[in-house]
C-alpha positions as CSV (number, residue, x, y, z in Angstrom):
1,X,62.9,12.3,85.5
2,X,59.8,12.4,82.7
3,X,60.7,13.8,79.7
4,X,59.9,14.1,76.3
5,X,62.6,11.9,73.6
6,X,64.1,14.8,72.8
7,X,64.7,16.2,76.0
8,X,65.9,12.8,77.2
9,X,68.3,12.8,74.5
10,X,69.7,16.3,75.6
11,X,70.4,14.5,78.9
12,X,72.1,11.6,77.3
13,X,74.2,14.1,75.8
14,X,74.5,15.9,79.0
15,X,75.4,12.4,80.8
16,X,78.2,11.8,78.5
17,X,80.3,14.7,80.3
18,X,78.8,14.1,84.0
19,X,77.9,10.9,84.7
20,X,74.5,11.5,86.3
21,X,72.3,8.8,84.9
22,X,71.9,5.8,86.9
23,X,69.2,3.8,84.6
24,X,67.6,4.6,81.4
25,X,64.2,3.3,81.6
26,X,62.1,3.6,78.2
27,X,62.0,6.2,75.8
28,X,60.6,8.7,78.3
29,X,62.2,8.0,81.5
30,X,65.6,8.2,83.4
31,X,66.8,7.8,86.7
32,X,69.6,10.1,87.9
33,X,71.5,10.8,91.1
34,X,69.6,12.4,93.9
35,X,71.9,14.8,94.9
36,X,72.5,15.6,91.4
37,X,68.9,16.5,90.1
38,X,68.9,20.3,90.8
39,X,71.9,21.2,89.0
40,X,71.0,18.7,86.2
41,X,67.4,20.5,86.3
42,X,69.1,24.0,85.8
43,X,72.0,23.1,83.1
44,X,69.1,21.7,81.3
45,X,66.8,24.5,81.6
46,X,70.0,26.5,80.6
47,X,70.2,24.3,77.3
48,X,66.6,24.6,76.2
49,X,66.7,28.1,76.6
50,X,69.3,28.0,73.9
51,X,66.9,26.3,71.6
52,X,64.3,28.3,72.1
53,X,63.1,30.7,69.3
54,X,62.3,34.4,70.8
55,X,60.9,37.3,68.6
56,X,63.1,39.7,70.3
């Protein structure tokens, strides 16, 4: 996955609980588990969503 450093450090945080990171490559880059990207995609999208300022 490409990400930005903060992003990649929600998925550190992430990885702490699920073990889904096989390599850590540079600041901006991360291999994870195939069969594990989709959910790792979603429970991330789920967590920026929580971050993210709405007018409503």
């Amino acid at each position: 996955l490409c990400s930005d450093s903060a992003v990649k450090q929600i998925l550190l945080t992430m990885n702490e609980k699920q073990s889904f990171i096989i390599e850590d490559l540079d600041d901006f880059h991360i291999v994870i588990k195939a069969d594990e990207e989709w959910r790792v995609r979603r429970e991330l999208e789920a967590e920026l969503e929580k971050n993210t300022y709405t007018l409503d």
